[in-house]
Phi, psi and omega in degrees: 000095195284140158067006198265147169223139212250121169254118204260146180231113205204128135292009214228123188271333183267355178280311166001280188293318187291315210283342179290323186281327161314249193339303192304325177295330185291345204149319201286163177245136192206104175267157149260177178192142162295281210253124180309324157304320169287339181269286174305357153277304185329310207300323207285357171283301191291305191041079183279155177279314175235126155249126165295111166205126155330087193308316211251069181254146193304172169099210190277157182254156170004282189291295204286341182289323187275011182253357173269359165240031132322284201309318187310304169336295155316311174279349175278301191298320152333292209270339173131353188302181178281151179273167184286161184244000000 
């Protein structure tokens, strides 16, 4: 998997670390989050290639966490910023 970067978005800490620890082996570049808040500061780093996320994660649930960072997403490329890879 060249290059793929995973961001888990899980309150549950042991799910994290199995699911972090699977991807790191395959390869993945792999961040975590507690929280949909902690997350979406990663995104502005991160550019994940993928996000894993917990629908009922504390913080914005599932659908509203994806649609701000849709929205982020969208306002970084606007403005010139780097695209998600």
């Amino acid at each position: 998997m060249p290059d793929l970067r995973i961001l888990i978005v899980d309150p549950d800490a042991q799910v994290r670390s199995h699911l972090s620890l699977l991807l790191t082996m395959r390869g993945c570049r792999v961040e975590t989050a507690e929280n949909s808040q902690d997350a979406l500061e990663v995104t502005e780093e991160l550019h994940p290639s993928l996000v894993l996320l917990d629908m009922q994660t504390p913080g914005l649930e599932g659908l509203a966490f994806v649609r701000e960072l849709r929205a982020r997403v969208s306002s970084r490329t606007r403005d010139g910023g780097s695209k998600p890879g």
